[in-house]
C-alpha positions in Angstrom: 106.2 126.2 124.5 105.0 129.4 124.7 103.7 132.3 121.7 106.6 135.0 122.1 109.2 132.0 122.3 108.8 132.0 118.5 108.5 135.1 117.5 105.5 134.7 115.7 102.5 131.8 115.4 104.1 131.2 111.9 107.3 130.5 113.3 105.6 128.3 116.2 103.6 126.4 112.6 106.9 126.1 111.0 108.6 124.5 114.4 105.8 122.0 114.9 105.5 121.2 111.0 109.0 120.3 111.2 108.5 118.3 114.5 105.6 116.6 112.4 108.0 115.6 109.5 110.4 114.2 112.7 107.5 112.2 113.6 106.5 110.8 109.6 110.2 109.4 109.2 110.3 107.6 112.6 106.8 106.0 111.7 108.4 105.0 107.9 111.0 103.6 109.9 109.0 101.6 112.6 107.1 100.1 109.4 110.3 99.3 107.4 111.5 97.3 110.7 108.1 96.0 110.6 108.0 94.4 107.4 111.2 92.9 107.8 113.4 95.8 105.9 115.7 96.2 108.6 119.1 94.3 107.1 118.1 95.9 104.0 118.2 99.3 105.1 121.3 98.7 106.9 122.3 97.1 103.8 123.8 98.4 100.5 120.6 98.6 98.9 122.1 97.4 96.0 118.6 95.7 95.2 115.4 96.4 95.8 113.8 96.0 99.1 111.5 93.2 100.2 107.5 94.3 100.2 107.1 97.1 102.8 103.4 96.3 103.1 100.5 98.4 102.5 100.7 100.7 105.1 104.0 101.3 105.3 104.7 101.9 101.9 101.1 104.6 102.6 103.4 106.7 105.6 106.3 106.3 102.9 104.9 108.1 100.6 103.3 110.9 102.6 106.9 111.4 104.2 107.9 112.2 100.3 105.1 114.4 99.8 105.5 116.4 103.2 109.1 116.6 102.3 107.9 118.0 99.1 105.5 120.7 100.2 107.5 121.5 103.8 110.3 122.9 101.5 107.6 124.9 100.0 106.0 126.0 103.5 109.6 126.9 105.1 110.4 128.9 102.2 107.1 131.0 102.7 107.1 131.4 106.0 110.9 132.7 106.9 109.9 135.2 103.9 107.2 136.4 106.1 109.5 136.1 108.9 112.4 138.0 106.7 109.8 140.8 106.1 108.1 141.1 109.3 105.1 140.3 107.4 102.7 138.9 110.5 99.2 139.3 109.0 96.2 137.6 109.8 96.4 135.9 106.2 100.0 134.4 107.1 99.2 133.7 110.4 95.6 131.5 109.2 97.9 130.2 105.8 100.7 128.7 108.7 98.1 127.1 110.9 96.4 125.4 107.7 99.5 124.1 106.4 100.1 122.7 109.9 97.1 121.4 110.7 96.3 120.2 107.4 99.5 118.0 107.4 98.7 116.6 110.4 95.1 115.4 109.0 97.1 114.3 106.0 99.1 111.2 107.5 96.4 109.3 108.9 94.0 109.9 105.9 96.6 108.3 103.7 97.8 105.8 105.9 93.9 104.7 106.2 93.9 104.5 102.3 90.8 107.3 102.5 91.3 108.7 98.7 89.0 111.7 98.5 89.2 113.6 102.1 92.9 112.9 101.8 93.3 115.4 98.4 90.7 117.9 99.8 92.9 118.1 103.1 96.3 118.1 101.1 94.4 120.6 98.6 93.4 122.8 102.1 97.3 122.3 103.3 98.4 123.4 99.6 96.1 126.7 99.7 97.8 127.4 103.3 101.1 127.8 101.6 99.4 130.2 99.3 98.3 132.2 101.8 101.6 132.9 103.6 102.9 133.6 100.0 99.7 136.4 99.2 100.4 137.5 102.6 104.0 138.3 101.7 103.3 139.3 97.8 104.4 143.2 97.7 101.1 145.4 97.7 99.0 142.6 99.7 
């Protein structure tokens, strides 16, 4: 992949954060068949689910919480797309989001409790930054 195949690196950040949330559910999936969830999840899930372990239930939850924030990201960055707003603030705000996510999973999956809100804090304030970026009069 190449730069100008994007458009812009916030477009590249947006492709590869969604690449990233490709890769969180096929590792919640791995664990679920793991822990023995598989007929389960095939299942009706009329019940609850047998124990998905400590890790797995870990990846689950950072899969909910990059869903949570990506929506968040996406919106801020085709609004800097929409605008052909490309300033070093967006462009900085895309690749923390990114990169912070990516430090995110393992944190959490390791169970690390403080590094893992400082990076989703970092990750958080890169959202902010595409949105100041984009903020009429910035």
């Amino acid at each position: 992949m190449q730069f100008g195949e994007f458009g812009s690196i916030e477009m590249q950040m947006l492709w590869l954060s969604a690449a990233l949330g490709i890769v969180q559910f096929v590792l919640v999936i791995v664990a679920s068949g793991l822990a023995g969830r598989t007929s389960w999840a095939i299942g009706p899930r009329d019940v609850a689910g047998p124990p998905f372990g400590k890790v797995g239930a870990r990846l689950d939850r950072a899969l909910g919480n990059f869903v949570q924030t990506f929506a968040l990201f996406a919106a801020a960055v085709l609004i800097a797309n929409t605008l052909g707003k490309h300033t070093p603030m967006s462009v900085l705000g895309a690749q923390v989001y990114f990169w912070g996510r990516v430090a995110y999973l393992p944190l959490y999956a390791a169970g690390i409790p403080v590094v893992r809100t400082l990076v989703w804090t970092a990750s958080t304030a890169g959202i902010v930054m595409v949105m100041l970026a984009v903020y009429p009069g910035m």
